[in-house]
N, C-alpha and C positions, 0 to 999 in steps of 0.2 A: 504494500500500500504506500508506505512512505518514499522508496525509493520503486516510482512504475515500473512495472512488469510489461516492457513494450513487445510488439509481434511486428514482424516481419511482415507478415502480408496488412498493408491498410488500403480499406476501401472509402471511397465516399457513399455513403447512403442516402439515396434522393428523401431531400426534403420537402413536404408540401407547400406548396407554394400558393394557394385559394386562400381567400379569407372571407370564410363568415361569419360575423362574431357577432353574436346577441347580446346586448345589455341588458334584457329582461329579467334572465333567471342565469344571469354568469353569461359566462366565454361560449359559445357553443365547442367543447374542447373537442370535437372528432374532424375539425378542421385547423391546420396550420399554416403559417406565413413565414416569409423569411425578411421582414424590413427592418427587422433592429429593433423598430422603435418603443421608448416606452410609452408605459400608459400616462396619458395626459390629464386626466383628473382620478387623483387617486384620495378620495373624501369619502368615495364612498367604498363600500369592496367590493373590488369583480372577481373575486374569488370565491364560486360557489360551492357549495357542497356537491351537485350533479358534477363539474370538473373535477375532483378528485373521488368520485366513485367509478367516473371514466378511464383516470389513467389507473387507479388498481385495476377494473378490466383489462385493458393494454396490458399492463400486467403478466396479469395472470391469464389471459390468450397465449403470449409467448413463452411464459415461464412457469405451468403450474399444469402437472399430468394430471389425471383422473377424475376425480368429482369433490365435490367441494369437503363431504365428509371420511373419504378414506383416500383421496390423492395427498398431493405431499408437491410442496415447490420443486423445480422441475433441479435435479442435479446438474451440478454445472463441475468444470472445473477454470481456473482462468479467465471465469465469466459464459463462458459458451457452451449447451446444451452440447448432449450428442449428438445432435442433428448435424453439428462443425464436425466429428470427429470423434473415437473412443476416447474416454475423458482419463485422465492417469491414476486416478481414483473412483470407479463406478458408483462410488456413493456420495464425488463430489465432494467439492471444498466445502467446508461451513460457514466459514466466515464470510462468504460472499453469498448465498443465499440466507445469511444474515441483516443483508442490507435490504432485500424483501421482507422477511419477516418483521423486521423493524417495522417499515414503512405500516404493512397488516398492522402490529402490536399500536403504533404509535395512533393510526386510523381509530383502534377500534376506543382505545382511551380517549380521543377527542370524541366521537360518536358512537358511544355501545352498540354493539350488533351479536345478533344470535349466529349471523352469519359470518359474519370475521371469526367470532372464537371459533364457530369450529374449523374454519378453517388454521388455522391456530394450533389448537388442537391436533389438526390430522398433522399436520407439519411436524411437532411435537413427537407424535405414538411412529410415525416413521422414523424419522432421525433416532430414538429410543432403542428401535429394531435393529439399525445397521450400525448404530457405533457402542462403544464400554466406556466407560467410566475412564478405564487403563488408556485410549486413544489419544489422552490428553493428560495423561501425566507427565508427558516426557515434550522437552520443551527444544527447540536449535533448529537451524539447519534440515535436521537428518528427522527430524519428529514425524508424528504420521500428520497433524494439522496444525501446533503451534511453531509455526518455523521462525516466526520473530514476535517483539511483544505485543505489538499491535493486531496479529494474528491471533494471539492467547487472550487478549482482550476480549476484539468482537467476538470469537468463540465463548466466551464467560456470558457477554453480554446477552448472546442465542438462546444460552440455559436458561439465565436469570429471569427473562420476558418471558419465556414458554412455564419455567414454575409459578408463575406469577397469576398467569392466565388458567393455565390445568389445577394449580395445588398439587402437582406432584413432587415431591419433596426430592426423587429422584434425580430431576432435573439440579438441584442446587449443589447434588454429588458432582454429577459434572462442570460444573460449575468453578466450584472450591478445588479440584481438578486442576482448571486451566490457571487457575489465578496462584496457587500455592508455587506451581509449575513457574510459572514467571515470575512470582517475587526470588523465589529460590536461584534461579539462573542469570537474571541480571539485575537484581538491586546488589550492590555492596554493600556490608558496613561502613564504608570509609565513607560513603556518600547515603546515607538514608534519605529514602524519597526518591530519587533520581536512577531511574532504571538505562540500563543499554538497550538502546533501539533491537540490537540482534547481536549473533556470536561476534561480529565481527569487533564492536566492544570498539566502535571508532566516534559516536555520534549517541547524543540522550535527546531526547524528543517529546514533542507536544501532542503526539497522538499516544504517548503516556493519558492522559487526559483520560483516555478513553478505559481503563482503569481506575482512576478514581469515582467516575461515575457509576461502570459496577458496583463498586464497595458503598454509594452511596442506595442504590435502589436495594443490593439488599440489605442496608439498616433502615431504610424506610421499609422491609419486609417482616426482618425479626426485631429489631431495633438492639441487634447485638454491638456493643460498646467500641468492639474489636474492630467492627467493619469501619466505625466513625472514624477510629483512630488511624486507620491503614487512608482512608480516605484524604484525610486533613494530611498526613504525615506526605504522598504523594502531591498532592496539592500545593503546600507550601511548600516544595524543591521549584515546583512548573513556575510557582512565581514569583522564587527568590533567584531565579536563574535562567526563565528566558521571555519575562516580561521586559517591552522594549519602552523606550521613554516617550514614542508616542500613544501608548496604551495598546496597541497587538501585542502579540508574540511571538516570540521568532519559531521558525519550525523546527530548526536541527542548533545543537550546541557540542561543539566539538573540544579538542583540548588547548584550540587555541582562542577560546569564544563560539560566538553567535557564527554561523555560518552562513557566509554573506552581509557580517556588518557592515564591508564596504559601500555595501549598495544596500541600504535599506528600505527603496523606493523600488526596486524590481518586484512589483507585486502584479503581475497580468497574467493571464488566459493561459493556461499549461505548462507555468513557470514561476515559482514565487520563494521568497525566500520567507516566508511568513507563510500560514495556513488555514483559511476560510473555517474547516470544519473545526477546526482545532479550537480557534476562537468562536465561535459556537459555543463548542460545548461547556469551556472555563468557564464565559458569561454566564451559560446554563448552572456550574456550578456554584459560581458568587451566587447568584440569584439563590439557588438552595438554601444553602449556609445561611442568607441574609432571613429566608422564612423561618430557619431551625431556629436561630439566635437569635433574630431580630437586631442584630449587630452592624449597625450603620457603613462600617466601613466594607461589610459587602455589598451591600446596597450601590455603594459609591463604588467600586470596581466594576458591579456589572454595568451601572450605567458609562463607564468611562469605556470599557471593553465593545458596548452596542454603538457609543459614538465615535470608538475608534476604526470600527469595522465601517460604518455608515459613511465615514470619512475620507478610510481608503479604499475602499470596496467598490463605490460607486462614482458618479460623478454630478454635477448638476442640471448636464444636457441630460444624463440618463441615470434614471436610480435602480436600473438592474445592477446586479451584484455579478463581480468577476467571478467564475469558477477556478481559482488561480493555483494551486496543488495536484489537488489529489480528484483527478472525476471522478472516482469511487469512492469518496468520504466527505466530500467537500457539504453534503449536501443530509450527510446520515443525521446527525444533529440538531439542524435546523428545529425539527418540530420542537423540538423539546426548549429551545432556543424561544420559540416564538411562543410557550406557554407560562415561561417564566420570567421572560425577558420584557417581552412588549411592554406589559403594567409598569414596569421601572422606566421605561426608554420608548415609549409610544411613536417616536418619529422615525425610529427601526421599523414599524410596520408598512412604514410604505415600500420600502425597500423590498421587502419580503413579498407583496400583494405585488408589487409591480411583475420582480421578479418569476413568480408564479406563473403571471398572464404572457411574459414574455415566454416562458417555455414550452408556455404550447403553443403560441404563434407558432414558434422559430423555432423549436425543439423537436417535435413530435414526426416522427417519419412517417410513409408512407404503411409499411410493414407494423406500425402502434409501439415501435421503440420510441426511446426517446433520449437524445444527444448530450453530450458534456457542455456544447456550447449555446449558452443559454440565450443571447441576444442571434442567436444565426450563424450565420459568417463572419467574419472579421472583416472590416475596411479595404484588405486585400482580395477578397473570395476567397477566403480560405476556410476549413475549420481544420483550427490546429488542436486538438485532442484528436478529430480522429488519424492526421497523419500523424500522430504522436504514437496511434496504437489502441484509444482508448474509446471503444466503437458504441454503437449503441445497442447491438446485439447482444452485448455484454451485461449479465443480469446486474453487475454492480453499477454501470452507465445510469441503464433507465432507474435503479432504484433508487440515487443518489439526486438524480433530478426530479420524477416526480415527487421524491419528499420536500423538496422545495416546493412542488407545489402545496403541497399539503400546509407545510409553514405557514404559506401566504392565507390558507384559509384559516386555519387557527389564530393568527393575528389577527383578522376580524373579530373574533370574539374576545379577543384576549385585550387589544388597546384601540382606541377612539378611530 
């Protein structure tokens, strides 16, 4: 995730280019455009609840075998079904139809459905069937699924929402599993808090992040003391060490600093030395903290973190937000981002709504995937994610943009 997993072969994937867009009841989302532009009056929300039960359809058309109560999200490895090719693991990465299930888990907690859970559920009783406990206890490289710690994360993360939603307790085995497994492999004592990205033990990073959030959902589960501790104790490495002076974060810190503080302004489109999702999710955090405590200076982090993102993220011709990292994580966060955040930092929410509408303009293909690049093309006709690699066939692509859409709709309830 944090350092792309690019492919040899890139295609471009025709974009729709028709626009019919209803302001009555939302976007009409089964139609797309490619002009860039943002939405021009954003007071009110064009972000319906019909556009994001659309792209989970899109969805789950391309990425979800069987029937809603005994299929299971479609195995991928690398992001691509076997429909591309025998996958190197028949049961499929996890952590990448994690970012599906997210998006289901994250859906159905903003709109309860009998239908989300089971689908949920079937996700759950499959993945149950083909993996053990043992899968993930072994952590590197050479492991069967955590091959770095970001790996070991969103896999934790798979567990924790699936116990969450079933009550299987079984799930939080695997779980404590993946998390034990990476505290043990790359935190040092010499550095408490501050994990190695991977074996290579070159680079500590902000999609750590995505670890403290685990430990946070499950002490909002059992409210064990333990999880708080390991939470706060990750947390404050992330932001005594790569919080930058204008309120982001850097993404990688290496042993000789911030990686890339020479250029701390290279923030764009399939290249950044800072990380969208990453800031997401911190803010997400403050935001937590500041409800658990009610401790003002989280309060004041998350608002600085939502107006430092609104600041460089966007621009004032346009308040879509750059996909600037990671197309497969940039976007996993957001909900949770726009549930906790808005109420602190209300003028984040346009960004987000804007955002949304913009991606299914410009985003949404032909085929009901849906692209890294969120305004369309780039200035030049380009899109540069997918000649980077990062296509939209790819279950992590579409899952990581329409959760942006999702975002923009939960901001509407969430701030003015």
């Amino acid at each position: 995730m944090n350092e792309m997993r690019c492919f040899s072969v890139v295609y471009l994937v025709r974009v729709a280019t028709t626009s019919l867009l209803s302001l009555i009841l939302g976007f009409n989302p089964s139609v797309a455009q490619s002009d860039g532009k943002p939405v021009e009056n954003s007071n009110f929300c064009p972000v319906s609840h019909e556009l994001v039960e659309t792209a989970l359809a899109d969805a789950l058309h391309n990425f979800w075998d069987g029937n809603p109560e005994t299929g299971h999200i479609s195995n991928t490895w690398s992001g691509y079904t076997s429909s591309h090719g025998a996958l190197h693991d028949p049961r499929g990465g996890l952590w990448e139809r994690g970012t599906l299930y997210n998006f289901i888990y994250q859906m159905d907690i903003d709109t309860p459905s009998r239908q989300l859970k089971r689908r949920l559920e079937a996700d759950w009783a499959y993945v149950k069937s083909v993996f053990t406990v043992s899968d993930f206890s072994s952590c590197g490289a050479h492991s069967v699924l955590n091959f770095a710690s970001d790996d070991a994360a969103m896999n934790a993360l798979y567990f924790i929402q699936a116990s969450h939603v079933t009550q299987d307790r079984a799930a939080i085995k695997f779980a404590r599993s993946a998390l034990t497994c990476a505290l043990s492999r790359w935190e040092e004592p010499s550095t408490p808090g501050g994990l190695w990205y991977d074996d290579k033990r070159k680079t500590k990073s902000l999609y750590e992040v995505i670890l403290v959030e685990d430990f946070i959902q499950l002490y909002e589960m059992y409210r064990n003391p333990d999880d708080l501790k390991s939470a706060k104790r990750l947390y404050e490495w992330l932001e005594g060490n790569l919080l930058r002076p204008d309120g982001l974060y850097w993404a990688n810190i290496g042993s000789d600093g911030p990686i890339g503080k020479e250029r701390p302004d290279d923030i764009g489109i399939a290249g950044s030395v800072s990380f969208l999702g990453g800031n997401f999710a911190i803010a997400a955090v403050h935001a937590w903290l500041y409800k658990e405590t009610q401790d003002p200076i989280y309060k004041a982090r998350a608002e600085r973190t939502a107006k430092a993102i609104r600041s460089h993220y966007a621009t004032q011709q346009n308040a879509v937000l750059i996909n600037d990292r990671d197309a497969w994580m940039d976007g996993v966060f957001a909900p949770i981002f726009a549930k906790r955040v808005t109420a602190l930092f209300p003028e984040i929410s346009i960004n987000l709504r804007d955002t949304a509408v913009s991606i299914v303009r410009n985003s949404k293909t032909l085929d009901r995937y849906y692209a890294a690049e969120w305004s369309g093309k780039d200035p030049k006709g380009h899109f540069p994610w997918q000649e980077k690699g990062s296509l939209p066939s790819q279950i992590m692509t579409t899952s990581n943009s329409i959760s942006m859409v999702l975002s923009g709709a939960i901001s509407c309830r969430q701030a003015p």
